[in-house]
N, C-alpha and C positions, 0 to 999 in steps of 0.2 A: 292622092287624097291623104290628107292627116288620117293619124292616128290617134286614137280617142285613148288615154291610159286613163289609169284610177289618179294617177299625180295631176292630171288637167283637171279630173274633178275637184280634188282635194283645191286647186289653186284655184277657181272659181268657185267651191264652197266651203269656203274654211270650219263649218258646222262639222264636216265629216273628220275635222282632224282632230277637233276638242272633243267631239262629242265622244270618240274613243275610251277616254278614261274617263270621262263621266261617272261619278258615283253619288252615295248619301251624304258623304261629308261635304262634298263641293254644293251638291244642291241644297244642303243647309244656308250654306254663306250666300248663295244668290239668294237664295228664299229673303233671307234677314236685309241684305242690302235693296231688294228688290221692295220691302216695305217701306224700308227707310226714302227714297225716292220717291215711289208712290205718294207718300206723304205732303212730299215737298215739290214734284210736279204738278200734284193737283190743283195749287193757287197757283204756279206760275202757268200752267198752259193756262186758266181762262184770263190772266192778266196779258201774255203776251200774244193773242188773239184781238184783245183788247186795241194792245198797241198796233198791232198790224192794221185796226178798222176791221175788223170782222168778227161776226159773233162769237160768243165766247166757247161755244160748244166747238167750233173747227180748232181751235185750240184740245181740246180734248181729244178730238176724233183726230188731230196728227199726233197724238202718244200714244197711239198705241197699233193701228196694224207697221208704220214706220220702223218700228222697236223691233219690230217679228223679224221684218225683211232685215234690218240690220244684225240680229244675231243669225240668220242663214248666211249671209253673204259678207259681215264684215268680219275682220282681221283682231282689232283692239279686246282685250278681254274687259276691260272697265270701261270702253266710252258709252255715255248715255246719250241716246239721240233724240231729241226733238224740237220745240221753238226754242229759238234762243232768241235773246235783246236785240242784236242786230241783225240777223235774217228779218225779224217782225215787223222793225223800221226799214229796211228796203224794200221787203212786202208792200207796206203803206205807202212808200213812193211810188212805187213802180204802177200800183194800182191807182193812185191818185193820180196820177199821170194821164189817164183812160178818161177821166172824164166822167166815169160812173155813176148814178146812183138807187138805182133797182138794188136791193141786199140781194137778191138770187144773181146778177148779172156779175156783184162783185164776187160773190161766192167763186163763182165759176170762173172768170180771169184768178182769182186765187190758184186755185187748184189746177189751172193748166200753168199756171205759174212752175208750178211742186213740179209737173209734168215736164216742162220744156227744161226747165233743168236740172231732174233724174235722168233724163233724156245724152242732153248734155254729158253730165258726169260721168254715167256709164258707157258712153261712146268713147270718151276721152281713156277711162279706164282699160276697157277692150283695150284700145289703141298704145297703150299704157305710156300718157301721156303726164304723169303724173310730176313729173319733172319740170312743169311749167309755171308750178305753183312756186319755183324757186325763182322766178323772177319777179316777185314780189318781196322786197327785202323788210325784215322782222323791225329795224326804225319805222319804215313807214306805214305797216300796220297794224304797230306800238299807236301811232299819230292819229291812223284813223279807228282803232279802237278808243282809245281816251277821246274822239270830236263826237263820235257816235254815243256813248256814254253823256258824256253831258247833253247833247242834243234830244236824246230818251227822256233822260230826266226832268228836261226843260219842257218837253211835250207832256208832259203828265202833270204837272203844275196843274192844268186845266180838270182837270178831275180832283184835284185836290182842292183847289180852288171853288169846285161847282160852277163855272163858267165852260164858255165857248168859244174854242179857239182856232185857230186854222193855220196852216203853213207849216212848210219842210225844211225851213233853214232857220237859226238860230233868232237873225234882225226877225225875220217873220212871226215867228213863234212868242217872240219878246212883245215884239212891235200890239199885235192880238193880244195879248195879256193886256197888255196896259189901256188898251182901246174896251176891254170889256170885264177889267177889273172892279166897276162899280156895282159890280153883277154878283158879287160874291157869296158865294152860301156860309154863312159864319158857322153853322151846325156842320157844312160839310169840310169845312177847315179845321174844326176841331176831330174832327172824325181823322182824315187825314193828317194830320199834325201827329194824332195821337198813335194812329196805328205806325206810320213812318219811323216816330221814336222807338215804340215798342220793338219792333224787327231790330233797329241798329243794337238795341241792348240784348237784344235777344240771340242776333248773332257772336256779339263778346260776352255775354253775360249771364246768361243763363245755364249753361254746362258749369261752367264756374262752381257756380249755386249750390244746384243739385250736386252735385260730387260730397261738396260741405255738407248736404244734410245729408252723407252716405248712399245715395242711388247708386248704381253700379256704371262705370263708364258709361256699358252699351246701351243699357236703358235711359241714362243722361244724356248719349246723345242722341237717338229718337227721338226723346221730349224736344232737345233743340233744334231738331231740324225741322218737327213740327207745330214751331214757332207762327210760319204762315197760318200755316192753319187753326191754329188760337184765336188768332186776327178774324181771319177769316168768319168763325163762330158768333167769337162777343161781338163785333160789330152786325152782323147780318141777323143775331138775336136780338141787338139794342134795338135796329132800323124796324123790325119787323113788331117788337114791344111795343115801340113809342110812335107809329106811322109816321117815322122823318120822311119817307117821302112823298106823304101828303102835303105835310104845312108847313114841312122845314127848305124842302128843295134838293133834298138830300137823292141823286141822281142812284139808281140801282139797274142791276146786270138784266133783272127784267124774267121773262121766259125762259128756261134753258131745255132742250126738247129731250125727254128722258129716252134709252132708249141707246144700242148698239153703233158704228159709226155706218151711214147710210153705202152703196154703192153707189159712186159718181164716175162720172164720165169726163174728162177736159174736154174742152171748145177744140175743134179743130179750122179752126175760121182761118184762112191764112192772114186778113187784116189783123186778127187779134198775135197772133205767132207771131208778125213781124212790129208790132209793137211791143209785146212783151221781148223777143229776144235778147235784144241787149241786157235788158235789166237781170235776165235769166242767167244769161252768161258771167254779169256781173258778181251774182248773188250766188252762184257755182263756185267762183274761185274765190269770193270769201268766206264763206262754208266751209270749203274743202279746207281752206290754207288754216283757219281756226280748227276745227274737227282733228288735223292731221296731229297740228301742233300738240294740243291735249294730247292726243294717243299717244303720239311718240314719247313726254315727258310722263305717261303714267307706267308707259311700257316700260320704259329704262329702268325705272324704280323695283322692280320684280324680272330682271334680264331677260325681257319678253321682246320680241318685235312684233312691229308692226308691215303690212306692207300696200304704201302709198297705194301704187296701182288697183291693187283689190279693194282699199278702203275708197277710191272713187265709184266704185262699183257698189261697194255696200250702202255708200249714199247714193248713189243713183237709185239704187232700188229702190230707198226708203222716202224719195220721194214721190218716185213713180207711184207706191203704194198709198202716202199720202192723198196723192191727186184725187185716186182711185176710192177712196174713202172718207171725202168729205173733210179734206186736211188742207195744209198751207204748208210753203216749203221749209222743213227741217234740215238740221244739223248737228255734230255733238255739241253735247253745252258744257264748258268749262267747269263753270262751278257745280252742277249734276254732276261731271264723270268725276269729279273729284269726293264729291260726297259717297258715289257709287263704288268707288276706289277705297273710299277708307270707312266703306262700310264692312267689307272684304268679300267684294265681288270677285268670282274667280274665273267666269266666261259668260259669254253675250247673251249666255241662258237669263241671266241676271233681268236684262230688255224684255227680254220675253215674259218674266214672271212679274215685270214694272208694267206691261201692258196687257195683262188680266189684271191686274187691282184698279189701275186708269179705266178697264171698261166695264168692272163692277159698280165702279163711281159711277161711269156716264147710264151705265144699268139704274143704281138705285140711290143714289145723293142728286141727281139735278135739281127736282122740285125743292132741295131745302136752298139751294144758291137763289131764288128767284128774288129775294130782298138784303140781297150782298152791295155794299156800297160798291161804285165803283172808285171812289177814291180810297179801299181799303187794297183794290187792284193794283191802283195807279203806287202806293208806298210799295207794295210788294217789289214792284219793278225798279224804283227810284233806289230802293237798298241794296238791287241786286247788280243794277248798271252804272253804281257809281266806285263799286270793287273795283272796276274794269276801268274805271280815269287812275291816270299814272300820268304826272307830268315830270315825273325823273325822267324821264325816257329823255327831253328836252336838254336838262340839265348835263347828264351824259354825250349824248349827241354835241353839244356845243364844247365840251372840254375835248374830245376825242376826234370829231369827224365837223369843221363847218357846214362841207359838203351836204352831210347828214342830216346836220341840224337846221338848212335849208329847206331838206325833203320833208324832213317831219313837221316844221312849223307850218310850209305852204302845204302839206295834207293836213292839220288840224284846223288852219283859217277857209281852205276850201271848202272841207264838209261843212263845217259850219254856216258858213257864208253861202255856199251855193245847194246844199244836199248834199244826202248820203252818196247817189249815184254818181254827180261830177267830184264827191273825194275818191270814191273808189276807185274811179276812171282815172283821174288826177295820181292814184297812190299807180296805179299800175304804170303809166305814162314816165312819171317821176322815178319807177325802181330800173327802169328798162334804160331808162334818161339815163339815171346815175350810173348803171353797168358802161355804157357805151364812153359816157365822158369819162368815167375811170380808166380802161381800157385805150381808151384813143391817144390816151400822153402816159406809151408805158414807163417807167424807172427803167432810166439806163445808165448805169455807174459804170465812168472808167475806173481802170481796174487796175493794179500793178503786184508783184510777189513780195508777200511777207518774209523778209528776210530769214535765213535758215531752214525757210518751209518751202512746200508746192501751192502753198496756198493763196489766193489770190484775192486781195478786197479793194473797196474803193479806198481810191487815191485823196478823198477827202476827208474821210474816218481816220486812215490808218495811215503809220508810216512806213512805204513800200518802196520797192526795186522798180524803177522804168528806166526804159530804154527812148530815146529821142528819133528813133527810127519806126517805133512801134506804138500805133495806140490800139489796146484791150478797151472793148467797150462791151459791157457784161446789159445782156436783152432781158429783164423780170418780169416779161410776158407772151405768152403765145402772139404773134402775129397774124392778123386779119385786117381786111378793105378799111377798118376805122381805124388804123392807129398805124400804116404804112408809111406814109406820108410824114407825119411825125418822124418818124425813124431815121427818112431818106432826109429830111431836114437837117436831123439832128447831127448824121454823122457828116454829111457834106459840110456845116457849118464849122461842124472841130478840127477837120481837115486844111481846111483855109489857116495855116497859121505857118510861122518862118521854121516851125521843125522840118527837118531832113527826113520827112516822113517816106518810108517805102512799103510799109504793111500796115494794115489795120485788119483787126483780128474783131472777127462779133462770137463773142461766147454764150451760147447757146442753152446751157443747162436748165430755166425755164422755163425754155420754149415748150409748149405742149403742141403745138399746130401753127401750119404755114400754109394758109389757103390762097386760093391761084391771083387775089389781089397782091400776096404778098412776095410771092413769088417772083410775080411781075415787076414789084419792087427791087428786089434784089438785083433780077437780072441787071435793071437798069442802074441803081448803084455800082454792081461789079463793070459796067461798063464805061459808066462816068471816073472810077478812081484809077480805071485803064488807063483811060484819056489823060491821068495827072502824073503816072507814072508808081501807081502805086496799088502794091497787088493785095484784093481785099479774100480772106481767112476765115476758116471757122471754125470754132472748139468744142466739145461735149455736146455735140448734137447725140438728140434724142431718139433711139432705133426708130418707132415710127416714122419720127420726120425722117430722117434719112431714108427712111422706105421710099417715100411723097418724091423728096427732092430726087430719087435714083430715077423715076418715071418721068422726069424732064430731063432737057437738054443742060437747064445751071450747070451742074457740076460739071459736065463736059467745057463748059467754057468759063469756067470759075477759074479765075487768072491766079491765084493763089490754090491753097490745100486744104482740106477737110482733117484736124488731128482730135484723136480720140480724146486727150484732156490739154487743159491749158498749159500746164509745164513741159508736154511736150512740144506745141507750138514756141513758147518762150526758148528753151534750150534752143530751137532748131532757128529763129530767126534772130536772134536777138545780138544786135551788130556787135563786134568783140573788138572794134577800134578805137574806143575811150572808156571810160569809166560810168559804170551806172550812176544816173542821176537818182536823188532823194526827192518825195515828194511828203508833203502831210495833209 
């Protein structure tokens, strides 16, 4: 039976390792960033509620028990966790998908949503499988953050708008606009026009300001992070002034049920489980891989780590608890940890003291949201999802990588064109794609000595020493079952030719791994260059591998030698009856 130490606690709950030196000055700095957030989460959870299709209160009621569970269980000392832009929009797919329209039915596919993939994440975590999330390459969910980003923003038009729109994919959402464009609330376009503008100036332009008329940094930047909620205020005072929406058409949040986050229960239907699954799993590894990403760039900046494995776990939690409390599936949020970050948050207590002021709100400000535009919602979120379009990534990808720049274009025209779920699937299918076709044609340079040296480069770069008896053919990748065959190709191919060839030498110094495809490879090569009379070599193999290759029979029948470096193989074969040839 294991042994249970205080170190497995501490790795399973990283609270007991911060909470250690906990004192007043630290919980000053969480205190003050923990307002600061507060602030600024409280219009974006009931906007990105909004977006998901769900009332705006499950937006609330996921910031804050989420927050708890993440500073017990997570790792990051600044990530902030709850709705973000793109978990919201694969929420509203995934639920849209179901066919729904009971609001308590959808509720509840919500929140088993949160469920199946806390569920998920922390299984994966235990397992610490956390490594998986690097098969997803940083191009292609550059691609699909920028497709998701404009597809947000494109969906919320309709709130700004004051029309009625429908569909998950871009043609769709266009298509809907233009069919119910003569519908428009010109009170609620100004409303939204005007708040939308506000936010953009208000994110460049308002700390600005204030500094100029002498406020002190830290009080100038409170005021600007509580820019939403300015918005928020004059409009839901104007609508509620002037009854826009009575006679204007001016669309409002409605009811919001005052009052702590409810205890909930997820469906355990298994029809519903296996229809959400997938989307679950989907919405797991782009969470996790976003979440991770933030933490790790906040953590580096204060030489802090993070650690992957546990932060699945600390998301798991926090949605499990989500489910559990009348939530939707959360995540860290980019632009929050960064606010939370350079508020000078200094541990996950920070979540903690952002999720008492979120449930003093949901305690004692609901009743004033009840005549909140929802097109002051819909700017909130257009300002904030459109940080997150980056079409350099393009630009880049295309001068460096075409391969790349393949991946990233057919993940931005996929989401778009088909949803959020087939780019996702699309982006994973495409990172896994592109490892495998990189891999399968590794770089293999012949190779020849740099005159005067031991050193050995290609014969196409450089101008080196060969011998016409000898070809060096240098392997720049681990070998396995996809890229074998290539190999045995390549070298049978170079072999065919009128040199006096008697050895060929594979040098081996990047080789990380030879697995039994590849193996099998060899053997079969060392026995076809038998058959021509020429005996095939190996150089700078890697301890490991040599371990691998000592538990077969190869080496016993490798018609040639195993030599510790290249220059020894070259001294000891290298014919001495004419003169070295030049190559460039």
């Amino acid at each position: 039976m294991a042994r249970i130490t205080a170190k497995t606690f501490t790795r399973y709950l990283p609270i007991l390792d911060w909470a250690k030196t906990y004192n007043r000055d630290t919980m000053t700095s969480d205190l003050v960033a923990a307002v600061i957030v507060t602030i600024m989460l409280i219009p974006q959870s009931l906007a990105y509620a909004l977006l998901a299709g769900l009332p705006a209160e499950m937006g609330l009621y996921a910031s804050i028990l989420p927050l708890v569970a993440y500073a017990i269980f997570g790792t990051s000392r600044a990530l902030a966790v709850g709705p973000v832009a793109v978990i919201s929009l694969m929420t509203a797919a995934a639920i849209g998908n179901l066919g729904l329209t009971d609001p308590l039915e959808i509720a509840i596919a919500a929140g088993t949503l949160a469920f199946i993939s806390g569920v998920i994440l922390t299984i994966m975590g235990v397992l610490r499988l956390g490594f998986l999330a690097n098969f997803l390459s940083h191009p292609v969910i550059a691609g699909f953050i920028t497709a998701s980003g404009i597809l947000i923003a494109a969906s919320q038009l309709k709130h700004i708008l004051g029309i009625s729109v429908h569909g998950h994919t871009l043609p769709g959402v266009l298509g809907s606009i233009w069919e119910n464009i003569g519908q428009t609330s010109i009170v609620t376009v100004i409303i939204g026009v005007s708040a939308t503008a506000f936010l953009f100036w208000v994110r460049k332009g308002l700390k600005p300001l204030l500094l100029k008329k002498g406020l002190k940094p830290r009080m100038a930047d409170i005021l600007a992070k509580a820019g939403p909620v300015g918005a928020v205020a004059v409009t839901t005072l104007v609508t509620w002034l002037f009854g826009l929406n009575n006679w204007a058409g001016v669309r409002i949040v409605g009811e919001v049920p005052m009052g702590l986050p409810p205890l909930t229960l997820p469906s355990f239907s298994a029809e519903l489980w296996n229809s959400l699954f997938v989307s679950a799993l989907l919405l797991s590894i782009i969470g996790f891989v976003e979440s991770v990403s933030v933490a790790q760039t906040l953590a580096a900046k204060k030489r802090q780590r993070i650690v992957p494995d546990q932060e699945l776990i600390g998301l798991g939690t926090s949605n499990i608890a989500a489910a559990i409390s009348g939530g939707y599936p959360v995540t860290g949020g980019f632009a929050r940890s960064v606010v939370n970050f350079d508020a000078g948050a200094e541990t996950p207590a920070a979540g903690g003291f952002t999720a008492i002021g979120i449930a003093l709100a949901a305690l004692l400000l609901t009743p004033l949201l009840y005549f909140l535009p929802n097109a002051t919602l819909a700017a909130t979120i257009i300002v904030a999802v459109l940080s997150l379009v980056d079409f350099s990534i393009l630009k880049k990808t295309w001068g460096y990588s075409k391969v790349d720049f393949a991946a990233v274009a057919a993940t931005i025209v996929l989401t778009l064109g088909f949803g959020v779920e087939t780019g996702v699937s699309a982006g994973v299918l495409l990172s896994i794609g592109l490892h495998l076709y990189k891999t399968s044609r590794p770089h293999v340079a012949e190779v020849g000595l740099v005159p005067g040296t031991q050193h050995f480069r290609n014969i196409l770069r450089h101008e080196v020493e060969t011998d016409p008896t000898i070809i060096t053919l240098r392997v720049d990748e681990s070998l396995y079952f996809a890229n074998t065959r290539f190999l045995e190709d390549y070298v049978l191919s170079r072999v065919t030719c009128d040199q006096p060839l008697k050895h060929v030498i594979l040098m081996f110094p990047a080789v990380n791994e030879v697995d039994m495809s590849a193996l099998e490879t060899l053997e079969e090569l060392n026995r076809r260059l038998d058959e021509m009379g020429i005996a095939l070599h190996l150089t700078e193999v890697k301890g490991p591998v040599m371990d691998r290759l000592k538990r077969s029979h190869f080496l016993d029948e490798l018609t040639g030698k195993v030599f510790l470096a290249q220059y020894d193989a070259w001294m000891a074969l290298k014919d001495g009856q004419g003169p070295l040839s030049k190559a460039s």
